[in-house]
N, C-alpha and C positions, 0 to 999 in steps of 0.2 A: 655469602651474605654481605650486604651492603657494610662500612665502616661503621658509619654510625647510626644511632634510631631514629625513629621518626621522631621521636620528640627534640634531637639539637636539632634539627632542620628546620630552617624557616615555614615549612608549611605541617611540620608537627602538629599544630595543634587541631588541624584539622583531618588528621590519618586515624581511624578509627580504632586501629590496633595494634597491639604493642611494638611490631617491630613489619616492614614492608615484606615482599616475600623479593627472592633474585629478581631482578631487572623491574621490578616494583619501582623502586627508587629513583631508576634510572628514565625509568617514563612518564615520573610527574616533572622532574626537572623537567625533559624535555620539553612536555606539553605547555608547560608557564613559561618556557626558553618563547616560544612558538605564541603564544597568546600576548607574551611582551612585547615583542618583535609586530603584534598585529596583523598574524601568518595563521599556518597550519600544519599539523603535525599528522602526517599517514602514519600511523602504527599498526602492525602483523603482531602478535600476543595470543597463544592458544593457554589454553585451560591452565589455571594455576599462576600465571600473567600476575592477575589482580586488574584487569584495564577498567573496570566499574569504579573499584575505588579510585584510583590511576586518574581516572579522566576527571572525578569529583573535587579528589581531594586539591589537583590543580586547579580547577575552574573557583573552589573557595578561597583559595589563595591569590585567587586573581582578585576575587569580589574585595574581600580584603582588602589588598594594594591601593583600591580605586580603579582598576585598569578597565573594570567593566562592571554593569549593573545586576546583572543576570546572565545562568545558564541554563540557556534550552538543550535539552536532551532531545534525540527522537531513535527511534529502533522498531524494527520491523515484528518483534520477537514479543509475543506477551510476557513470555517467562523472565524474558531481559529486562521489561520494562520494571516486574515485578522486584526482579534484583536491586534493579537503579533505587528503588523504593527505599527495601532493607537496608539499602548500604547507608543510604542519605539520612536512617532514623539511626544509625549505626554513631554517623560520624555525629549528630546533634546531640546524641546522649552524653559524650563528653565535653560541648560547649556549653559557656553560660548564656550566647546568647545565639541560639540555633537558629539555622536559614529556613525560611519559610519555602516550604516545596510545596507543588500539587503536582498530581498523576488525571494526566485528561481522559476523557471518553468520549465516542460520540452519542448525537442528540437523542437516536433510536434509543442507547440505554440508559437515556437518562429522562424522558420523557412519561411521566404519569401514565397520561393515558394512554400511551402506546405501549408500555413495561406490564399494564394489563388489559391488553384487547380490548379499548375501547372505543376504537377509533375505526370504520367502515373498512370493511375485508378490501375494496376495491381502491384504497389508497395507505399510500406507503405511508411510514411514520413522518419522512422527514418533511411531504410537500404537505399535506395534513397539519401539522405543527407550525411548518410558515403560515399557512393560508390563517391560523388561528391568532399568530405574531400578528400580522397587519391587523385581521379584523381588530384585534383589544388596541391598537397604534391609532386607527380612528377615532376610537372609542373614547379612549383617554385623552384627542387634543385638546389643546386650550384656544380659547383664543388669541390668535397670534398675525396679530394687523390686518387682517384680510385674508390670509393665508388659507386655502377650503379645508387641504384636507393633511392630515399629517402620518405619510407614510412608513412601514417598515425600512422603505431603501432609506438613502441620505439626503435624497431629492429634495426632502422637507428642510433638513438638514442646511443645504447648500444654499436655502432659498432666505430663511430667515439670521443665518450665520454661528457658528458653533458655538457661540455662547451664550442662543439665548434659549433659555427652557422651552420645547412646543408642548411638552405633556400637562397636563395639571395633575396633580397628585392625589386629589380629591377626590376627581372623578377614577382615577384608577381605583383608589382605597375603596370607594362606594362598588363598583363592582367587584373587588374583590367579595366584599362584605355580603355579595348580593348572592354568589353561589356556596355561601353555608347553610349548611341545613337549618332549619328553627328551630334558631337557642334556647324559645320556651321548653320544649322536647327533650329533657337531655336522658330521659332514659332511654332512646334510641340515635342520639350525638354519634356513637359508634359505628352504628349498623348503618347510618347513614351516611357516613363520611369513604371519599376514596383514600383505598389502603395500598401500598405496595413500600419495595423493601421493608417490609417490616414496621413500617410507621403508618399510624391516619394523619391523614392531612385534611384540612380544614375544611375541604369543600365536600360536595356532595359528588357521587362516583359518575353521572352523567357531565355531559360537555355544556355548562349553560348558554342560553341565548340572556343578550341584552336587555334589562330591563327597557320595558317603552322610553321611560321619561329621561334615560340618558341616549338611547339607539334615535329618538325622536322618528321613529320608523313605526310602522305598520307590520311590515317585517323584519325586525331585529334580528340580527345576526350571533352566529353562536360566536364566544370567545375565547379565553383562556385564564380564568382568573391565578390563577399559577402569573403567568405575565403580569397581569393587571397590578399584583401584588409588588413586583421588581419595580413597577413606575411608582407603586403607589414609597416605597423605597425613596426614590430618586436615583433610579439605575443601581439600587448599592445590596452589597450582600450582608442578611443579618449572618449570614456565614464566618466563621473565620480559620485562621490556621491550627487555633487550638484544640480544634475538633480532630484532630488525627496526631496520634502516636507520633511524639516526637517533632512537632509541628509540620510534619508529612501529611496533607489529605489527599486520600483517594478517593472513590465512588463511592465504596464501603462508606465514607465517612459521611462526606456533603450532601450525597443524594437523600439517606432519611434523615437528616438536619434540617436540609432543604425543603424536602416534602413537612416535612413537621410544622416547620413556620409558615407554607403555604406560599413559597417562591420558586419561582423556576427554576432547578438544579442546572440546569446548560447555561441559564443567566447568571447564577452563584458562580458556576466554574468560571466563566468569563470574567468575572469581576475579581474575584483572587487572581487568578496568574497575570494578571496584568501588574500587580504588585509581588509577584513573587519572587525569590531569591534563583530557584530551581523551579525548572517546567519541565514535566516528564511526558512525553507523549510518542504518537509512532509517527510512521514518517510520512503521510497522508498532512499532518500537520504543519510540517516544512516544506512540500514540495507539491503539492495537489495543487491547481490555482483554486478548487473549490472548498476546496478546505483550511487554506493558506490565510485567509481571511481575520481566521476566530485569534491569527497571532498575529497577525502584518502591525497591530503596536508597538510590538514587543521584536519586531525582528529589526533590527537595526545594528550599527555598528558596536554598538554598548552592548551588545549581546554575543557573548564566550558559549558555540555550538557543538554539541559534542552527538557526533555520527556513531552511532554502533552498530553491529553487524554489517562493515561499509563493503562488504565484496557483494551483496545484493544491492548494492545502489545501483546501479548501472541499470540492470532489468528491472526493477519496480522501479524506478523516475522513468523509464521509457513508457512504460505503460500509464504512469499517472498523466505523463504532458503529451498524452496520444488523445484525440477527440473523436467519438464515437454520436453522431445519431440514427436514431433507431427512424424506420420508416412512418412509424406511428407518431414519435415527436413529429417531425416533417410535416403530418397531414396537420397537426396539433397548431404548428405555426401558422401554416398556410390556411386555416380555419379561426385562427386569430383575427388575420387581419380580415378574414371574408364576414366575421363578427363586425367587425366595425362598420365595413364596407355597406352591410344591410342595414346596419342604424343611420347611416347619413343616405340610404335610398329609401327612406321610411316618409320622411317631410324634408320641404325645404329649410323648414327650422333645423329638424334633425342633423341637416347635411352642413348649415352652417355651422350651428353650435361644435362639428367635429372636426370640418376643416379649422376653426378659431381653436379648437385643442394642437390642433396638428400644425397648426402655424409657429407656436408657442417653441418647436421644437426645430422650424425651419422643414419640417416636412411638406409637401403638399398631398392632397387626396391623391392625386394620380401616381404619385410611387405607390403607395399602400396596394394600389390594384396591381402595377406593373410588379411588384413584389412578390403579391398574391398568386399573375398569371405563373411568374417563375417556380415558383413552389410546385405549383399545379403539375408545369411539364417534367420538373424533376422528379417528382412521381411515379410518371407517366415513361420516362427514361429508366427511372429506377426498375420496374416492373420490369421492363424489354429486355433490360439486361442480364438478368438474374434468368428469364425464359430463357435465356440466347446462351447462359452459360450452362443451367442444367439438360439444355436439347444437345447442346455437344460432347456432356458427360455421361448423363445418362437416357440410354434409350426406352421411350414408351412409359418416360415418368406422367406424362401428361394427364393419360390411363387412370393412373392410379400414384398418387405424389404421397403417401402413405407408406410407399414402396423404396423409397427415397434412401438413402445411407442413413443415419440414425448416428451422425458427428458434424462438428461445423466443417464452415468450407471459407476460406479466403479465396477473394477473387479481384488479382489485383490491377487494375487499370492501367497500367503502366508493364512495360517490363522493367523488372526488380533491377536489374543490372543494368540498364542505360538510362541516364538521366533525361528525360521528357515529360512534355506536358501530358496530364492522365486525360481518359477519354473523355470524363464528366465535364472538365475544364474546356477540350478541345469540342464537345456539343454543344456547349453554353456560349460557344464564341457563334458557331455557323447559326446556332439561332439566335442572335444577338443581344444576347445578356452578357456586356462586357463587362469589364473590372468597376468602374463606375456601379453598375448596381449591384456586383457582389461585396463591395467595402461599402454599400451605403444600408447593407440590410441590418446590419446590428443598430444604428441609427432610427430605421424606420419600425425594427420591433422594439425598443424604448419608446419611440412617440405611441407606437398603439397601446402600448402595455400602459400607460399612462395616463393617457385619454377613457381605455377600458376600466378603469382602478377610479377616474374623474366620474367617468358616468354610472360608477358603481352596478357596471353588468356585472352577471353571475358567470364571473369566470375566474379561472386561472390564467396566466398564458405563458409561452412558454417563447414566444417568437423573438425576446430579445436575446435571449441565450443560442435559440438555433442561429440566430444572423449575425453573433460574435464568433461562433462556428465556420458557418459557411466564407463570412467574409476572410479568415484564415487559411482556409480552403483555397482562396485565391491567391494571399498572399503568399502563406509558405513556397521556400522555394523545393525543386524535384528531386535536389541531392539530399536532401536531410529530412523529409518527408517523402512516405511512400502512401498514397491513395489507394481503398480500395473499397470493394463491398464483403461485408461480411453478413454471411449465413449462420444465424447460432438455430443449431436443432431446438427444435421446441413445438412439437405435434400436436396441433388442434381441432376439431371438429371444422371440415371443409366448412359446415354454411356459415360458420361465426368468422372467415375471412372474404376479402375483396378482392383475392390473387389466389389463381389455383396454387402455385411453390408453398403459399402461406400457410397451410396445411400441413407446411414439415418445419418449415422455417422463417425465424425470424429476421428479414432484413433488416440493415441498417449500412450506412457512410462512415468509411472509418479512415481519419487522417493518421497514420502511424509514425512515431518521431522513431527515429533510425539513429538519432546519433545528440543524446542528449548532453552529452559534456557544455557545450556551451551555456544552453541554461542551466548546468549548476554550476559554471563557471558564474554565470550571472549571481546566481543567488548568494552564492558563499563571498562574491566579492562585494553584495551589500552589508554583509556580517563584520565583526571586530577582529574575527578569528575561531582557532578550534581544533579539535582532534577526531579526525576519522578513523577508527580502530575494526578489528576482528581479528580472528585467527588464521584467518588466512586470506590474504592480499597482493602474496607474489605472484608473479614479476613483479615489484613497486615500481617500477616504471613505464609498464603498461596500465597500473590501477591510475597512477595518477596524472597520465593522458584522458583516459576515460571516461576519471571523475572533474575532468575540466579543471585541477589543480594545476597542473603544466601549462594551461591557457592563463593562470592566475601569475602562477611566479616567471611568465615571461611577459605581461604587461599588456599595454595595447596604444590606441594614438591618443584616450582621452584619459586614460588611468598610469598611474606606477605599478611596478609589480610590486609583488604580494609575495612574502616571508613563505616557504614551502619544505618543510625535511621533511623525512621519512627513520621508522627504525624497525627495525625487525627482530625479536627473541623469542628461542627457540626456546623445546621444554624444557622444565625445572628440575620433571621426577626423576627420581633414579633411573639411569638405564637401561640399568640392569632388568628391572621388572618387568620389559617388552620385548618382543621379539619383532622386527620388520623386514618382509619377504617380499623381494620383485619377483614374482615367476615369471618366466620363462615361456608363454606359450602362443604360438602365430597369434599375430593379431586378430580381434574378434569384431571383425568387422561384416555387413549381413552379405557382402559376395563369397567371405571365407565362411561363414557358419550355416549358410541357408537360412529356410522358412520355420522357424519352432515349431510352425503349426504341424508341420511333417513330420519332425524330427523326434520321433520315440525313439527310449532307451534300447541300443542294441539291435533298432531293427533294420532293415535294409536301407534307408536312407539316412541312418548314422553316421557321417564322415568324420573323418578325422580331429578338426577343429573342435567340434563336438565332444568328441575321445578326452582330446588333454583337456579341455574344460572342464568334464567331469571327473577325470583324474584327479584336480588340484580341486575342485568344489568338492568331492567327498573327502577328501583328508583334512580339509580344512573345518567340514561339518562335526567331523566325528570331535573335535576338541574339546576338551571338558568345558562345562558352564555354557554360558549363553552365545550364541554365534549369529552374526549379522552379515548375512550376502547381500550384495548392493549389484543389479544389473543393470544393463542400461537403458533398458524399460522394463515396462509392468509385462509384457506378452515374453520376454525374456526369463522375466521372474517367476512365471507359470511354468518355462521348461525347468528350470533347475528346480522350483519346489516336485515337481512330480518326479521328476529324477530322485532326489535326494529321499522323496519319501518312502522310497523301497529299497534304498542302500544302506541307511544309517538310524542306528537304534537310538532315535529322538523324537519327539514330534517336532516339525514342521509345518510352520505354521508361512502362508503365501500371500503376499499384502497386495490388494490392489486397489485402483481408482476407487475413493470411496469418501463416506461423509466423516468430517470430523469425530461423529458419535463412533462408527465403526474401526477406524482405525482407531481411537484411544481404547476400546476396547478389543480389541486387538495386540496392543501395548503390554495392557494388563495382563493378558494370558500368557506373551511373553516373560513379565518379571515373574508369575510365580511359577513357584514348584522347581520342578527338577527340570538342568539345561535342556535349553531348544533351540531350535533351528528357526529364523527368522530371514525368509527370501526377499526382497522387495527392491525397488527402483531408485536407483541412485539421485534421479529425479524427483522422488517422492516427497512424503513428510514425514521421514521416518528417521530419517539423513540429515537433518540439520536442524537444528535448536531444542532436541531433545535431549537430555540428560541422563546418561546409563551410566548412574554413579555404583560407587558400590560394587555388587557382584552382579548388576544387572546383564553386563556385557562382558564377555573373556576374550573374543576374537572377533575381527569386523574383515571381510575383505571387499574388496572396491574389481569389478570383472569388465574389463572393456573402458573404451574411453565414452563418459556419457556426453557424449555431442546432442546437442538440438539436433531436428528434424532437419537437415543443410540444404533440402531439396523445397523446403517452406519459401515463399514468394517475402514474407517477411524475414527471413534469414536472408536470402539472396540480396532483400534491399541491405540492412545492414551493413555485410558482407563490403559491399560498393561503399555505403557511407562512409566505412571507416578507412577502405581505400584511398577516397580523394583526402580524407583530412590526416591520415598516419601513413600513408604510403599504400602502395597496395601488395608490397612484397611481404608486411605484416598483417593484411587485413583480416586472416583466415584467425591467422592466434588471435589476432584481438578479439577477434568476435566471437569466434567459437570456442577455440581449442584451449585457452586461458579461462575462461569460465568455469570448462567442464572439467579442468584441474582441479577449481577451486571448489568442486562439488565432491569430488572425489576428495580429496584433502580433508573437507570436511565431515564427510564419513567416516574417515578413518579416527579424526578427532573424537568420535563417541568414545575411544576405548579407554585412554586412560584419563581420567576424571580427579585423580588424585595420588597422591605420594606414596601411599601404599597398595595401591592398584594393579596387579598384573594384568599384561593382557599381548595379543598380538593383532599386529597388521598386514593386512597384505593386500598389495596391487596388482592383479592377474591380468597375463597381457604383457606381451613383446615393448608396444607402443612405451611403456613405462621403464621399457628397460635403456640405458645409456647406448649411443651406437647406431640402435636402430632403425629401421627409417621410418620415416615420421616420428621418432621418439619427442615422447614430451618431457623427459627427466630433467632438461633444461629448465622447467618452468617451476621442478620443485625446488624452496630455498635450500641454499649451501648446505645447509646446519643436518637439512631433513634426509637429504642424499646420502651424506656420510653413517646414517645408522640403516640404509637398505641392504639388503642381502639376496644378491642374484640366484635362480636356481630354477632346474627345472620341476615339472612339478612332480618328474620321480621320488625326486629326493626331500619331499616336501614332508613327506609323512615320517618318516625319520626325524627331521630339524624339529617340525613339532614336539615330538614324543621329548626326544632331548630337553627344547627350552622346559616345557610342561614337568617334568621330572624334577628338574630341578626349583620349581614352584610349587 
């Protein structure tokens, strides 16, 4: 235990409980070492750590100081996020003057009419919700010098300058006022009013249209008095912190606070965290550029950032800053501009009045078509090549495309391993759509979207977001971007598509980022500082190549470097209470195991590999209490559950690809009753951010190395990515074989949960053992090495009986 408590220590008085736990102490110092310095702290800390409080109690010590204004959280983990919560209402119960926290969400769950189905089956909550933003944003201008119209974007914004009011507050109050029910009425006030979380809120349950005499229309447009209300505010929340336990709110608290008063709960959350001490939220919030937005006030250097669960940063920031259009956006944009197109070939007036919008923006008419035509042939490319890849995959789909594989299909434009220009790029040149109109489409779908929005057509649109796309499309370069088309299964009735393929699948354009360290090099080096922590992050020297930290603390031509350690501590609990086994058995690799689909118990294509596998998976099954086998997929996981289920006196219970509903019930039938067997994929969601405290879990083993798919056109880019920027004699670890440690590791982490916990580990499989070839023991920390125990899996069921014996 640390020398002295948390209370002599200078950030006492913000540690929530009586005394730190091991290496507790030793990681708040650090982290405020790191947050002084205007750096960064990688921290490894598995279960019993204390890193939640660890990371708080320093970031309050910083606010304190002065050193910084606020701490945003972000975590991928709802349960985590939850934690962040309790700890933060933990540590305010013993201040007198406690830090204001919120816990975000997004707009779907915070959205009235979308939280009760009241918004049309054939639109999503979120474009529904905007489309409802603008309209009451009209609704509510003032006059404001001539100014027409006053927008949701900033446009209005930038035009009359940020500090002069466009809204009138009057006119929003009067709409608000206009979708309550009639207050004469109030024996039916109730039944009229929309209800959800548990609160009525002031309006009535339908979506109102504009009274005439403020819409000055014929056809009045529906709104959202929910909004109308926040203007009628002046953007402000009748909301505050006091409304949550401890001055923490979460959903639970602001959404029926929110809906009560009859303000928009996404507009409430908005307006608190911009004042708040603590921002809790996932990581969609920090690093989405579409959802990066609702904090970009708040992200600054004065902002002390605290990363949790940081060994999934790497794969979820690749996916977030990866850009995907779907076929049907594509037609969406290109039917944009052929909107306008047809309004300025209606009359000569019509065609000036557009090109005089489209001036405004330095566009002329003839991009808007040349735009248009491009869309068109992209199309028209897009279709050719999706026929051209399923005729050489599968034959006589044409027939029958119902017949189709029934999984997606990546198909990638490039070969993954050589850096060049992709095919979509290399067609767009020989029909001469050069770079010039690929950088100038996000440009010319803002003037339409503008002009469309001026001439109050009935539309959406969607062309300035596809042409900030596409023009990236251009620009990224080949090494760190891989191109492709992606197929997502999704089978619809042939005559409701325009492509025979359409009928199984959905296309779309997919830019793949391959190698995102640099933009969060970017991002963390616009922050003050921070701690990226989890339980497992080694090698630290590969995490913090990958999270763009090594790009920070080695500088650049227009920056200084950036403060960067690292620590790593190992477990707490006693010992004694675990047992950990390497076994011993050929690697389990599919040249050495075969096809599972073939592979029955004892029958003639039973090989060997097979054999010791099953060897060491029934001695390890039969163990008392609760047992977790982790394979390294789900089709692996169906052999050992069916094996297992006629060997060993448990039920067995076999996890696969399934809906969140399913697999948590699935869960449940694991914790109760009497121990079982639980199979499933090391990959899964069964493996990481689950909690088997308690006696929910007695034994976890980890079988095989779970590697990604290595033969994926998306791995193989990767792969190359991480060669040109890390070397290539590392590429393989980096990408692959360093992950799927840290997968495995992390399974193994389910078992012991606490101090008085028994339980065992084991990593089956050669690959894990030191020596080896290809071993990865290398990659587990020093600490974790020294309590492994080699052995084959003869002698496995013996070492069991023994530890267990004596527990």
């Amino acid at each position: 235990m640390p020398d002295s408590t948390a209370d002599e220590r200078d950030w006492g008085e913000y540690f929530a409980f009586d005394e730190p736990y091991a290496n507790q102490a030793d990681a708040i110092d650090r982290a405020i070492a790191a947050g002084e310095a205007r750096g960064y702290l990688a921290m490894e800390g598995p279960c019993g750590t204390g890193k939640t409080m660890a990371a708080l109690t320093a970031g309050a010590h910083l606010l304190d100081a002065g050193a910084y204004e606020r701490i945003v959280v972000v975590t991928p983990v709802k349960q985590q996020l939850q934690q962040f919560v309790a700890d933060l209402r933990a540590m305010n119960a013993g201040l007198d003057d406690p830090l204001d926290g919120i816990s975000l969400v997004g707009k779907p769950d915070l959205c009235p009419y979308g939280r009760e189905g009241l918004f049309p089956d054939d639109t999503g909550v979120h474009d529904r919700c905007e489309d409802l933003r603008e309209n009451t944003a009209r609704l509510v201008e003032a006059d404001t010098q001539g100014v027409d119209h006053a927008p949701a974007s900033a446009a209005i914004e930038a035009e009359i300058g940020d500090d002069e009011q466009w809204w009138d507050p009057q006119i929003a109050s009067d709409l608000a006022a206009a979708a309550r029910p009639d207050a004469r009425d109030q024996q039916t006030l109730g039944e009229e009013t929309l209800s959800t979380a548990g609160t009525e809120s002031p309006y009535r349950p339908s979506q109102p249209a504009a009274p005439e005499e403020i819409a000055e229309s014929d056809d009045p447009p529906l709104y959202c008095p929910f909004e109308a209300d926040w203007y009628a505010r002046n953007t402000g929340s009748p909301v505050d912190f006091d409304v949550g336990e401890g001055n923490v709110v979460t959903a639970e608290d602001y959404l029926p606070a929110s809906v009560e008063y009859g303000t928009c709960p996404h507009r409430a959350m908005g307006v608190m965290l911009e004042s708040a001490d603590v921002v809790i939220g996932n990581y969609n919030h920090l690093f989405d550029p579409k959802t990066r937005p609702l904090l970009s006030s708040i992200l600054d250097e004065d902002t002390f950032v605290v990363v949790d669960e940081a060994h999934r940063l790497e794969e979820r920031v690749r996916d977030l800053l990866s850009d995907r259009v779907g076929k049907q956006t594509l037609k969406q944009a290109r039917n944009d501009l052929n909107h306008l197109l047809q309004r300025a070939r209606q009359t000569d007036d019509h065609r000036q009045q557009v090109e005089e919008l489209l001036s405004a923006r330095d566009v002329p008419l003839e991009a808007i078509e040349q735009a248009r035509q491009f869309y068109d042939d992209v199309l028209d490319w897009l279709d050719e090549r999706v026929r051209q890849f399923l005729d050489g995959e599968f034959d006589g789909w044409r027939t029958d495309p119902h017949a189709l594989p029934d999984h997606d299909h990546e198909v990638p434009l490039r070969d993954p391993e050589t850096v060049e220009q992709d095919e979509l790029t290399a067609w767009a040149e020989r029909e001469g759509y050069e770079g010039g109109l690929w950088r100038s489409l996000a440009k010319i779908g803002a003037a339409v979207e503008e002009a469309i929005d001026t001439l109050g057509l009935t539309r959406t649109p969607v062309c300035a977001a596809v042409g900030s796309i596409m023009g990236q499309w251009w620009e990224r370069d080949h090494a760190g971007f891989l191109r492709e088309i992606e197929l997502e299964h999704s089978p619809v009735d042939e005559r409701s598509v325009d492509a025979d393929y359409e009928a199984a699948y959905t296309p779309g354009v997919l830019c793949y980022n391959c190698m995102p360290s640099r933009a969060l090099e970017r991002i963390f080096d616009e922050l003050g500082g921070g701690v990226l922590m989890s339980a497992t992050l080694e090698p630290m020297d590969v995490f913090t190549q990958v999270s763009g930290l090594t790009f920070l603390q080695e500088g650049g031509k227009d920056r200084d470097p950036r403060y960067v350690k690292s620590a790593t501590y190992g477990l707490t609990f006693p010992p004694e209470n675990r047992a950990s086994y390497l076994v011993d058995c050929r690697p389990f690799t599919a040249r050495n195991r075969g096809d599972p689909e073939t592979m029955r118990p004892l029958g003639e294509s039973w090989n060997p590999t097979r054999d010791e596998y099953a060897h060491a998976l029934r001695s390890l099954a039969r163990s008392p209490g609760n047992v977790l086998i982790a394979m390294p997929n789900y089709r692996e996981a169906a052999w050992a559950g069916a094996y297992l289920d006629g060997v060993v006196d448990k039920q067995v219970l076999v996890d696969e690809s399934s809906s969140n509903e399913a697999t948590d019930r699935r869960k449940e039938r694991f914790y109760g009753g009497a121990g079982k067997v639980l199979v499933t994929s090391t990959r899964g969601t069964l493996t990481e951010g689950v909690d088997y405290d308690g006696d929910k879990l007695s034994t976890c083993a980890v079988v095989g190395i779970p590697l990604v798919n290595i033969g994926s056109p998306r791995v193989r880019a990767v792969r190359r990515a991480y060669g040109d920027a890390f070397g290539e004699d590392v590429a393989f670890e980096y990408a692959l074989t360093v992950p799927a440690v840290r997968r495995a590791r992390q399974a193994m982490g389910r078992v012991i949960r606490g101090t008085d916990e028994v339980g065992v580990r084991a990593l089956v499989g050669r690959r894990y053992c030191p020596g080896a070839r290809h071993s990865v023991y290398e990659f587990l920390p020093e600490g974790e090495r020294e309590e492994f125990t080699r052995m084959t899996p003869d002698f496995l069921a013996d070492q069991l009986d023994h530890f267990w014996a004596s527990h």
